[in-house]
Phi, psi and omega in degrees: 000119175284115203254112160247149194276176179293354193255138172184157205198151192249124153276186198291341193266016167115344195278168175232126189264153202225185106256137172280135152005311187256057180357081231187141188260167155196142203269111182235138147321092159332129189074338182261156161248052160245110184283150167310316213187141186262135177234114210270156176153300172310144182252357191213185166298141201238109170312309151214161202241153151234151166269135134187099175084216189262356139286155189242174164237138142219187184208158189220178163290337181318326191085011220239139130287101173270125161268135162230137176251154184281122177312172135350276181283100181326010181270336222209154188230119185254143169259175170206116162265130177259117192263130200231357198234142129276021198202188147322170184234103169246012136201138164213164188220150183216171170236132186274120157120003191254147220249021163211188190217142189250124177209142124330102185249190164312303117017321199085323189310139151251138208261183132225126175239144189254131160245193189268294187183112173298353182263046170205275184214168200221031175263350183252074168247138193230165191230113192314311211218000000 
């Protein structure tokens, strides 16, 4: 029996991404009950996922933001981390076409990170505000 936490979120191609308990993302086939794929990375409880196109956001108690991109090989998710808190990460959002990413901590506090373009590369994140 699989346990998921509150964060889920639907891509663009119909699947659905969830977190699992063992704070782990995991990729399921709309209707089916076997997920594709597991995505490992987070170190805490993972609050919330965001879409945007066939990438994701997540957040975690970790302080931490993963963008995961779809590998070369459309099978696999390469992350990239971001450390963004003194506190937990408790919601973040993007918008596909937009050069920045919005989150939440424990704290009250809202983040705004400005990047180049998430469909491209994620190494120039700054933290605005």
């Amino acid at each position: 029996l699989f346990r998921s936490r509150r964060a889920i979120t639907q891509l663009s191609d119909g699947s659905i991404v969830c977190s699992g308990s063992d704070y782990n993302l995991y990729v399921w086939r709309e209707g089916d009950s076997e997920s594709l794929m597991r995505l490992k990375g987070h170190k805490s409880v993972i609050r919330d996922v965001a879409s945007f196109g066939s990438s994701l956001l997540s957040c975690s108690d970790d302080r931490t933001i993963r963008i995961w991109k779809k590998g070369f090989h459309q099978d696999h998710y390469e992350s990239t981390t971001f450390f963004v808190a003194d506190s937990r990460v408790t919601s973040t959002a993007c918008e596909r076409g937009r050069d920045y990413i919005v989150s939440g901590d424990g704290d009250g506090n809202i983040h705004i990170f400005q990047t180049d373009s998430l469909m491209e590369t994620s190494s120039s994140i700054s933290d605005m505000y």
